[in-house]
C-alpha positions as CSV (number, residue, x, y, z in Angstrom):
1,X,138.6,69.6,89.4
2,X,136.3,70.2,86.5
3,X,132.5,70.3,87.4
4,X,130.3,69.1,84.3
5,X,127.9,71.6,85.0
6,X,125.9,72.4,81.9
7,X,127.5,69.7,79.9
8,X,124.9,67.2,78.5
9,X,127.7,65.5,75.4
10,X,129.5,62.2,77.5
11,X,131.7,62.3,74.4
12,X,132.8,65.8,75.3
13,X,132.9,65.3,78.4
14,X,135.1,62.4,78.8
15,X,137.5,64.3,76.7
16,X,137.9,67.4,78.1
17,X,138.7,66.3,81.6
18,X,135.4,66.5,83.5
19,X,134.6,64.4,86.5
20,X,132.3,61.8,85.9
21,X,130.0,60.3,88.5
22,X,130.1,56.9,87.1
23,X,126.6,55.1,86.2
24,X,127.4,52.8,83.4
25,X,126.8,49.7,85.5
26,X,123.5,51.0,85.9
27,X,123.2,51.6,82.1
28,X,124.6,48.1,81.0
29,X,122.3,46.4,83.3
30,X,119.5,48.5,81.3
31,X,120.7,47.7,77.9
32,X,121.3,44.0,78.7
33,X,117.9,43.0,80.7
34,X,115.1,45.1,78.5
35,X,114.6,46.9,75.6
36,X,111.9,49.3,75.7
37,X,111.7,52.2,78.8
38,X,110.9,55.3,80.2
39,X,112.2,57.9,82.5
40,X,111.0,60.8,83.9
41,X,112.8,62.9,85.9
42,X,112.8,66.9,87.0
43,X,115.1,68.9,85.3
44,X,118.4,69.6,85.2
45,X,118.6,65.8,86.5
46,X,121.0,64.6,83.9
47,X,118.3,63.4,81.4
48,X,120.1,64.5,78.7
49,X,123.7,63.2,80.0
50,X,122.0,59.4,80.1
51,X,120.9,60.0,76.7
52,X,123.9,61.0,75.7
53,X,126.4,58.4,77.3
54,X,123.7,55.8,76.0
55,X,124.3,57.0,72.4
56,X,128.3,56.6,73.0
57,X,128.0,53.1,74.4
58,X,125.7,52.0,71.4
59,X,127.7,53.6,69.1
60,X,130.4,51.4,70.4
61,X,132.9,54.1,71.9
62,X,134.8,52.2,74.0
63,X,138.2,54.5,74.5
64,X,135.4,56.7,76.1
65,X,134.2,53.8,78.6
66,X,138.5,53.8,79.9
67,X,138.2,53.3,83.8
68,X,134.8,53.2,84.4
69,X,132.6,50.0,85.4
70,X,131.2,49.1,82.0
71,X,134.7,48.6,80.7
72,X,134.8,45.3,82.5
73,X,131.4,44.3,81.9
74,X,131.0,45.7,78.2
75,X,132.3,42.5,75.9
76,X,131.5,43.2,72.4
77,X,131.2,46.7,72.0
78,X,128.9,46.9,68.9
79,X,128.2,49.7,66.8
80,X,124.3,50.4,66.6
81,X,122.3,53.0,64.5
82,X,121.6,55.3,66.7
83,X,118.6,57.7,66.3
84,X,118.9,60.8,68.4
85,X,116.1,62.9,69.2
86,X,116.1,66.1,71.3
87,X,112.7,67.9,71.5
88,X,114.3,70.3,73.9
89,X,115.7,73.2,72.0
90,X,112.3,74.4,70.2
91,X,109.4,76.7,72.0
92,X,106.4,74.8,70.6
93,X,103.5,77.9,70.1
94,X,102.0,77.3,67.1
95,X,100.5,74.4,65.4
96,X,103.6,74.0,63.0
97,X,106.3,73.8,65.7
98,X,106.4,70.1,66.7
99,X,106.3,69.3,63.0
100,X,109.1,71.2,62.2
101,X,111.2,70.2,65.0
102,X,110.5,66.1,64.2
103,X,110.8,67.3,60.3
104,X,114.8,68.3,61.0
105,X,115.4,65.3,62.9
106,X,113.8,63.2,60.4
107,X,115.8,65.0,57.2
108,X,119.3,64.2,59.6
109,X,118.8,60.4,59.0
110,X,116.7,60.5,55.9
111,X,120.5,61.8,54.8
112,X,122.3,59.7,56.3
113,X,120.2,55.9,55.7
114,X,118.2,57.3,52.5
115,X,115.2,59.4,51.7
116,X,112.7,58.2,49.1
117,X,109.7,58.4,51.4
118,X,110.3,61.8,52.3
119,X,107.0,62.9,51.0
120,X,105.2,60.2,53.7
121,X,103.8,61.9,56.7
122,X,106.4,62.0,59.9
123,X,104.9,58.7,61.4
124,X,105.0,57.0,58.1
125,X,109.0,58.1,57.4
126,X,109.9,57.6,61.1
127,X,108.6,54.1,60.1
128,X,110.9,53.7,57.2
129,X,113.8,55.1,58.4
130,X,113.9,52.3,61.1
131,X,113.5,49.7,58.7
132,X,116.3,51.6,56.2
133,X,119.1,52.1,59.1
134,X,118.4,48.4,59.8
135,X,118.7,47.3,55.8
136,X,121.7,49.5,55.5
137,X,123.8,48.5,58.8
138,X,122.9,45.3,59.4
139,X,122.4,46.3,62.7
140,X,119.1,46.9,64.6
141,X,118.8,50.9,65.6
142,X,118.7,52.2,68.7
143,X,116.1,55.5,69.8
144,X,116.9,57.9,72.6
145,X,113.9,60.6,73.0
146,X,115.2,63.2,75.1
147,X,112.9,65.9,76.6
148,X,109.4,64.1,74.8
149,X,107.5,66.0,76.7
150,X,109.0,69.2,76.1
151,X,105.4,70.4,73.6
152,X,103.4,69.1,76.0
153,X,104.8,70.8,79.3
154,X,104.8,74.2,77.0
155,X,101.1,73.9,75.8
156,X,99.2,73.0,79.1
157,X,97.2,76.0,78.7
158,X,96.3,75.9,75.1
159,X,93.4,72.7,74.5
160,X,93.2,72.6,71.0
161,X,97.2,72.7,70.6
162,X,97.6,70.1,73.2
163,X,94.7,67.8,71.5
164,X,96.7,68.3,68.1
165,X,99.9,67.5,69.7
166,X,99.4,64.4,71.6
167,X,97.8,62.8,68.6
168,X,100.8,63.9,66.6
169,X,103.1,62.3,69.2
170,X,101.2,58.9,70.0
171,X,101.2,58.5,66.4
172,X,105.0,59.2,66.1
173,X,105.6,56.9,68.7
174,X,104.2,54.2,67.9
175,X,106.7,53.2,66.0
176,X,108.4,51.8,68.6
177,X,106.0,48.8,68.9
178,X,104.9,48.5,65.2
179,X,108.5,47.9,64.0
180,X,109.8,46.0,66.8
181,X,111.7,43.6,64.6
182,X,113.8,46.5,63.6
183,X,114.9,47.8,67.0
184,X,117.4,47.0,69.5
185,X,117.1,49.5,72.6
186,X,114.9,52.6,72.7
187,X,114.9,55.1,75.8
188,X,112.2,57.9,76.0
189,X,113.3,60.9,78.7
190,X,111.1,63.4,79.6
191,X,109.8,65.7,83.4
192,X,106.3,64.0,83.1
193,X,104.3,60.7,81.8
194,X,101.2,61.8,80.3
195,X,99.3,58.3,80.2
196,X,96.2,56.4,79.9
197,X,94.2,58.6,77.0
198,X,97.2,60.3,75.8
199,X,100.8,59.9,74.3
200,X,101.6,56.5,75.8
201,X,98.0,54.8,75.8
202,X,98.9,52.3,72.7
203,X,102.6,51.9,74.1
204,X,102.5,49.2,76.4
205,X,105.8,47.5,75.9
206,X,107.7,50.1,77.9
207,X,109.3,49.7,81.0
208,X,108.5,52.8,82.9
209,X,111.6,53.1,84.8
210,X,110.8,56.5,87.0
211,X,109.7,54.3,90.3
212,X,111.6,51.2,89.7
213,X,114.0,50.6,92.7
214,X,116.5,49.1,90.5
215,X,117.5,52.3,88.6
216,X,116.4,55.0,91.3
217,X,119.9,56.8,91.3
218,X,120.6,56.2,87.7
219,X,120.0,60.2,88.1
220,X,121.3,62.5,90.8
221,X,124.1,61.9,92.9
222,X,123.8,60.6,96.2
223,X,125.3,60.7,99.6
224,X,127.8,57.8,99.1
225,X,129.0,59.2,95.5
226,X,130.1,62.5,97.1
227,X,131.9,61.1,99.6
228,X,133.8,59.1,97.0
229,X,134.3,61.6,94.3
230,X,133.8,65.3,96.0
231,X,135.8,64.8,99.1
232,X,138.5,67.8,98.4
233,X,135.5,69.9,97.2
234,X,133.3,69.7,100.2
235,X,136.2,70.6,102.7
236,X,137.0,73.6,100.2
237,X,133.1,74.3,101.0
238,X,133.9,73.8,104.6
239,X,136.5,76.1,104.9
240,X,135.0,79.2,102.6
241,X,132.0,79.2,105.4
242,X,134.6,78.4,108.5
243,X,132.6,75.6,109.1
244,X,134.0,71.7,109.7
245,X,133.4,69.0,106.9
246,X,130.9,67.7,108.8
247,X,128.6,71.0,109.1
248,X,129.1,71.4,105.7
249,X,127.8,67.5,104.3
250,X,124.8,68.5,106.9
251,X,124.3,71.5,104.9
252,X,124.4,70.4,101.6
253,X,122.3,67.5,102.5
254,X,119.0,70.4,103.7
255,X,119.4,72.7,101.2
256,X,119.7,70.3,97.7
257,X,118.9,66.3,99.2
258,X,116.1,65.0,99.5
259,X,114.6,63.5,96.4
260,X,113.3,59.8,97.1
261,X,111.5,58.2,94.0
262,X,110.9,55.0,94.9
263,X,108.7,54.1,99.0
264,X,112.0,54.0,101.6
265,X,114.4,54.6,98.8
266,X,117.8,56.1,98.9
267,X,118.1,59.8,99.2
268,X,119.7,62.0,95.9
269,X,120.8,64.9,95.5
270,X,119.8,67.3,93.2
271,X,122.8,67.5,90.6
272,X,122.6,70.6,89.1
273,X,122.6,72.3,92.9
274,X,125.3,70.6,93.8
275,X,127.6,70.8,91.3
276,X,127.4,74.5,91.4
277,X,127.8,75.1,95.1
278,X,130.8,72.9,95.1
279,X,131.9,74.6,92.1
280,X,131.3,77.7,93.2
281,X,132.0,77.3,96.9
282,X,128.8,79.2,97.4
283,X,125.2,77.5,98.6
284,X,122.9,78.9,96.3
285,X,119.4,78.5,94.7
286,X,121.1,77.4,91.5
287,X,118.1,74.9,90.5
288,X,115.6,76.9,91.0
289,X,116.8,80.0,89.4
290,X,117.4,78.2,85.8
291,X,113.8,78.0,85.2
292,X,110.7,79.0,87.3
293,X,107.5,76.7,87.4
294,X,105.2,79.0,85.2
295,X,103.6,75.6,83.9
296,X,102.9,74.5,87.5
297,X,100.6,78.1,88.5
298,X,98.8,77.8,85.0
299,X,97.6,74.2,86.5
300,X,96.9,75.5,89.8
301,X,95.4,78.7,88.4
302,X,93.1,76.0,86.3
303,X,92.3,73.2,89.6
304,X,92.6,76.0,91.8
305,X,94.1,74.1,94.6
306,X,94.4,74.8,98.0
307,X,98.0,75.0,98.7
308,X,98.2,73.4,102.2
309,X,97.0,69.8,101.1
310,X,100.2,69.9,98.9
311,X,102.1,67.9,101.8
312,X,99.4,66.4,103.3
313,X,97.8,64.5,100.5
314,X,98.1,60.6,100.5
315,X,98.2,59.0,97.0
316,X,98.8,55.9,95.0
317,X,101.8,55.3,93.0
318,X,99.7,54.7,90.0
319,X,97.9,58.4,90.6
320,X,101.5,59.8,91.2
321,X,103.5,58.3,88.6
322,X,101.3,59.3,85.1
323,X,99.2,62.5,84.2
324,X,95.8,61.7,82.3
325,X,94.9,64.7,80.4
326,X,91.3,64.0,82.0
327,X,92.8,64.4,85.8
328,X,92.2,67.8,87.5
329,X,94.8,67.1,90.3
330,X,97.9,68.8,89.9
331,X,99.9,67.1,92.2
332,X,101.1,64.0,89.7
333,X,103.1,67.6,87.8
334,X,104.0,68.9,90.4
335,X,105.4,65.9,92.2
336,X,107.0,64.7,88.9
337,X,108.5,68.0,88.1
338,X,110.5,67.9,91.4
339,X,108.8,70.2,93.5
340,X,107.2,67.7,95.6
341,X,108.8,64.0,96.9
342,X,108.4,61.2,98.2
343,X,108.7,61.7,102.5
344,X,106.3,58.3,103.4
345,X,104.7,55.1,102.3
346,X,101.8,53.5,104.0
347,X,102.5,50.0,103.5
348,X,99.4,48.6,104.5
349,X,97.0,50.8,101.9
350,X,99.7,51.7,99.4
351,X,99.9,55.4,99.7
352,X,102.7,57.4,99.5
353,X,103.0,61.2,101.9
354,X,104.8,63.7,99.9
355,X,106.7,67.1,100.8
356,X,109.2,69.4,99.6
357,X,112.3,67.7,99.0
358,X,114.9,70.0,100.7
359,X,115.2,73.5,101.3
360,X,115.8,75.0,98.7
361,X,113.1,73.7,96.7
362,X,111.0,74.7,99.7
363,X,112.3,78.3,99.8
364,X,112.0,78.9,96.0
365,X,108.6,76.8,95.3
366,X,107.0,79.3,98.2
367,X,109.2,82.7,96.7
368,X,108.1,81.9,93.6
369,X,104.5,81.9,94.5
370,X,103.9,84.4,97.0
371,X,103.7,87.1,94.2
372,X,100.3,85.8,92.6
373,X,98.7,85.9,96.0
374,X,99.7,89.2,97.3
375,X,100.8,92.4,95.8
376,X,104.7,91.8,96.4
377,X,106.6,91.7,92.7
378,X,108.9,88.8,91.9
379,X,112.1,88.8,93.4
380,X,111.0,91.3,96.5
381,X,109.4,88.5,99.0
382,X,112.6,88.7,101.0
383,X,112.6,92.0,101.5
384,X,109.2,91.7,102.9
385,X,109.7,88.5,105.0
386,X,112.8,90.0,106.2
387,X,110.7,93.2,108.0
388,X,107.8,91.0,109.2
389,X,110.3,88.8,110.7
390,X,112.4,91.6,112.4
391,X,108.7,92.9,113.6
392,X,108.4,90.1,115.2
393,X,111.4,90.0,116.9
394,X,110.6,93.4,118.5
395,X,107.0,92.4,119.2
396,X,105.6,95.1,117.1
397,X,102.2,93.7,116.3
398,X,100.6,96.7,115.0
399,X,103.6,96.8,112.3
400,X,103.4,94.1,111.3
401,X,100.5,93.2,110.8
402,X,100.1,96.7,108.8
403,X,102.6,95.4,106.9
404,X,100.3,92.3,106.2
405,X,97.3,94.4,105.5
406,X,99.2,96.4,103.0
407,X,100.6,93.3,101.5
408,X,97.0,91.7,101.0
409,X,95.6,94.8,99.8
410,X,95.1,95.4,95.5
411,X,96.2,92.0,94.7
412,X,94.8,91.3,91.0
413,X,94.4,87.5,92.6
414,X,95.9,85.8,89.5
415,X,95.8,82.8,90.9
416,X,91.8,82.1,92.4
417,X,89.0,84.1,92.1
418,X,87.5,81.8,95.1
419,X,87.9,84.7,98.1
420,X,88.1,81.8,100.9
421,X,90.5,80.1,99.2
422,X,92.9,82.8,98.4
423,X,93.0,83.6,101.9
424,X,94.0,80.3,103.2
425,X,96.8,79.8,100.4
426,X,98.1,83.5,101.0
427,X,98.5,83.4,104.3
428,X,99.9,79.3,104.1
429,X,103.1,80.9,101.9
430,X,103.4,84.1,104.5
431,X,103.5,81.0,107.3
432,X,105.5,79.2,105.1
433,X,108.3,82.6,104.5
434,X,108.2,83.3,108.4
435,X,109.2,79.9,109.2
436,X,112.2,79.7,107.0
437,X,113.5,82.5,110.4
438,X,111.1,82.0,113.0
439,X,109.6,78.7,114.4
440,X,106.2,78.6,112.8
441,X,103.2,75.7,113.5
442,X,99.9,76.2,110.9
443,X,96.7,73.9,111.2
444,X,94.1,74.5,108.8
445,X,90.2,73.8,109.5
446,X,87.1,74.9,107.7
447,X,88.7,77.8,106.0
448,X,90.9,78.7,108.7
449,X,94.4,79.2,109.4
450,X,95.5,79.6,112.7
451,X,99.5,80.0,113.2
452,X,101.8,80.1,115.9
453,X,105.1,82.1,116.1
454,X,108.0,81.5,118.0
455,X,111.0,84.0,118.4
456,X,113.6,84.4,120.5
457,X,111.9,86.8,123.0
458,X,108.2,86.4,121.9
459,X,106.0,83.9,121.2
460,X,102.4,84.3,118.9
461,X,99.1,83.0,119.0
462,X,97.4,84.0,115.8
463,X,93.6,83.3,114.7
464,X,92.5,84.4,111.8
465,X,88.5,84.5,111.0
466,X,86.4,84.6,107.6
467,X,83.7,87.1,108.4
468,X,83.4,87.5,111.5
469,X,85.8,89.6,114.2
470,X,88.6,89.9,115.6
471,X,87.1,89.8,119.0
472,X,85.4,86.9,117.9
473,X,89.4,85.5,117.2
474,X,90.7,86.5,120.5
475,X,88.1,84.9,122.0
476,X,88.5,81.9,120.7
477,X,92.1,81.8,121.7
478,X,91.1,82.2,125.1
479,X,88.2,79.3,124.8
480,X,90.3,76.5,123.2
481,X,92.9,77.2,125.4
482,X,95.7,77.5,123.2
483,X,97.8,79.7,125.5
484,X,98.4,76.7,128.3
485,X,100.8,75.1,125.9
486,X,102.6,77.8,126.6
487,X,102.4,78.5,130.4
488,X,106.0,77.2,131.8
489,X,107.8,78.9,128.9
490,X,109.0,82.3,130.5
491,X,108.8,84.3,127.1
492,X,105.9,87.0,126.4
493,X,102.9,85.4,124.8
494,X,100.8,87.9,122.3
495,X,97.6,87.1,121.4
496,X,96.2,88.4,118.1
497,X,92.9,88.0,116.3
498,X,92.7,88.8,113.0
499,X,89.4,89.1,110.9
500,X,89.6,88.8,106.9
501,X,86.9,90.0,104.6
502,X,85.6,87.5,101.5
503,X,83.9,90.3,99.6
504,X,86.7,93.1,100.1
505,X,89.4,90.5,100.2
506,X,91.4,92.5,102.6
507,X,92.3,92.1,106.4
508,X,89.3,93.7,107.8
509,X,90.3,94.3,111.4
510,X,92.9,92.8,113.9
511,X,93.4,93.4,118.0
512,X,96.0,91.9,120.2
513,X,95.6,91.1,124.0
């Protein structure tokens, strides 16, 4: 079997023999009830395969439709103009780039349907070359935007470059509703939706598709389409880990399912994960390791947001599904760039729960992280979390939490300057590592975090305190009581209270009892 993993050209890859997880009933049902949309989706998704297979059917391919579900719904099979856009392939940063990148598009069908307002501005021959591909076809054109966000997402920390390019884009754009006569389907792709006073404030003809229940798996794969088309592939899996089928669906389903983009929609899997471990008969972080989130700290650098209310904030779908450049929330990114999901929907007020999608989103979001907190370098955090776990294991308090002490220690804090909030979001992704191996419960109140630690042979009650001491900690153990859930469970219980300096930012002091 041939995996398309990488490939983003339907036309290729229909003719070169690689499996196809078959959406075009989706996609006719799209092109024959609407006209204008949006999608976003995280990446690596298959953005740019929709795109693509759109531009085939509209170009009226049909030999590349053989055996698939449009074939039998797909009458006429007209040829369309198609204009093509990919803002994808450019890094947009300085003020010329954007206008370069629509300027080469725009020369490609300036050539092709003609070119005497080549001199306009972009809008203006964007504007004309609609009306020319119409005039010269006979046909009404078709636009697919792929990546539109791609300046946007690259520029977050630069003002006066994001300023230039939204007005740039909502201008460019606007096209699609000032020569609506002229068009027959347009499709914008992108990871976000930055609305109200930005790009897509004047465009209120699109359909934004990205929480629509009708077209929720038009991207990903889900549970029933690898049963149908991956079946030899998952009991290769199987077999490589001497594991049943079974153990290996229930694996694949942790580590890469888990995205849910409408309230109790289906689960999908996350494509590009998938693909590869199949491929590869090999679970791996292969999503997260094409591209880190460096666009995600620069907005939690900016907000600077606490890291444990990412999972426990409740929000509306209008809040989650568009990013106003006024909004100092980052969650609306981070949830639309696939880091966060959908887990819950409060029917009654209309606010959705959300949390890490699977695990390895979980695993790599928290890696990725831990470095701008504490004073371990990228791509070491498992060498660390590996010695605090095996610590723990062997109840050796005093090394470990020298261990945490040294890790805490010189940090350049690139992340907060805010002392109390630093320590709460350090110590949530040291939590959050040690309960990848261990058994780890966290509540968070006024500053603190107090966790518990289960192991095989031990168990841990840790309280940490903001100025104060670690007596103080132990003490407060004992007051609250926190030991008698633990008093029929014949394994050693620890106690350790742990104080945390604001003004050295350091662990201060800790004892154990």
């Amino acid at each position: 079997m041939k995996y398309p993993i990488g490939i983003q050209n339907f036309e290729s890859l229909r003719q070169d023999g690689y499996v196809y997880v078959d959406k075009t009933a989706l996609l006719y049902k799209l092109a024959s009830e609407g006209r204008y949309y949006f999608l976003s989706r995280p990446r690596r998704f298959g953005k740019s395969l929709l795109i693509s297979t759109l531009e085939a059917y509209f170009s009226g391919k049909k030999e590349l439709f053989q055996g698939l579900a449009i074939e039998q719904l797909e009458k006429d099979w007209t040829a369309y103009p198609v204009l093509h856009m990919d803002l994808n392939s450019r890094n947009y940063l300085n003020e010329e780039s954007l206008e370069n990148e629509l300027k080469k598009h725009l020369e490609l069908w300036e050539d092709r349907y003609g070119d005497r307002y080549r001199d306009r501005a972009i809008e203006e021959r964007f504007y004309h070359i609609v009306r020319l591909a119409y005039e010269k076809t006979g046909k009404r054109c078709v636009i697919l935007v792929d990546e539109y966000d791609k300046p946007l997402l690259q520029t977050l920390s630069n003002s006066s470059l994001q300023d230039s390019y939204r007005a740039t884009l909502k201008a460019f754009y606007s096209v699609l509703k000032t020569q609506d006569q002229y068009i027959k389907f347009a499709l914008l792709t992108g990871v976000t939706k930055f609305g109200k006073v930005s790009v897509f404030s004047d465009l209120n003809n699109l359909i934004d598709l990205s929480m629509d229940e009708r077209y929720q798996t038009i991207c990903g794969i889900t549970q029933e389409e690898i049963l149908r088309y991956f079946p030899t592939s998952i009991h290769g899996l199987a077999q490589a880990y001497h594991i049943s089928d079974e153990e290996a669906l229930a694996r694949l389903e942790r580590d890469y399912d888990g995205y849910h983009f409408v309230e109790h929609g289906v689960g999908i899997y996350n494509p590009f994960s998938l693909l590869n471990t199949l491929s590869r008969q090999k679970f791996g972080r292969y999503w997260f390791e094409t591209g880190t989130p460096s666009y995600l700290v620069e907005v939690m650098k900016q907000d600077n947001y606490p890291l444990p209310d990412l999972t426990q904030e409740q929000v509306t779908g209008d809040f989650l599904n568009s990013i106003d450049s006024m909004s100092k929330n980052p969650i609306p990114l981070i949830y639309q760039s696939g880091y966060l999901t959908i887990k819950d929907y409060d029917e009654r007020f209309g606010f959705y729960t959300l949390g890490f999608p699977n695990k390895e989103v979980e695993e790599g979001f928290t890696d990725y992280l831990l470095p701008f907190y504490t004073n371990i370098q990228q791509g070491e955090s498992a060498f660390y979390i590996g010695n605090f776990v095996k610590d723990l294991e062997k109840g050796r308090v005093d090394d470990f939490m020298r261990r945490m002490e040294t890790m805490l220690s010189d940090t350049d804090y690139k992340i907060v300057g805010d002392s109390e909030l630093y320590f709460q979001n350090a110590f949530y992704l040291i939590a959050r590592m040690l309960g990848f191996y261990t058994e780890v419960e966290r509540t968070t109140s006024n500053g603190r975090m107090d966790m518990t630690v289960k192991t095989k042979d031990y168990i841990y009650i840790f309280e940490f305190k903001l100025d104060g001491s670690a007596d103080d900690a132990l003490r407060q153990i004992d007051e609250k009581g926190y030991a008698k859930h633990f008093a029929l469970d014949p394994r050693p219980l620890i106690k350790v209270g742990v104080n945390f300096s604001l003004k050295k930012r350091c662990v201060e002091e800790w004892k154990k009892d």
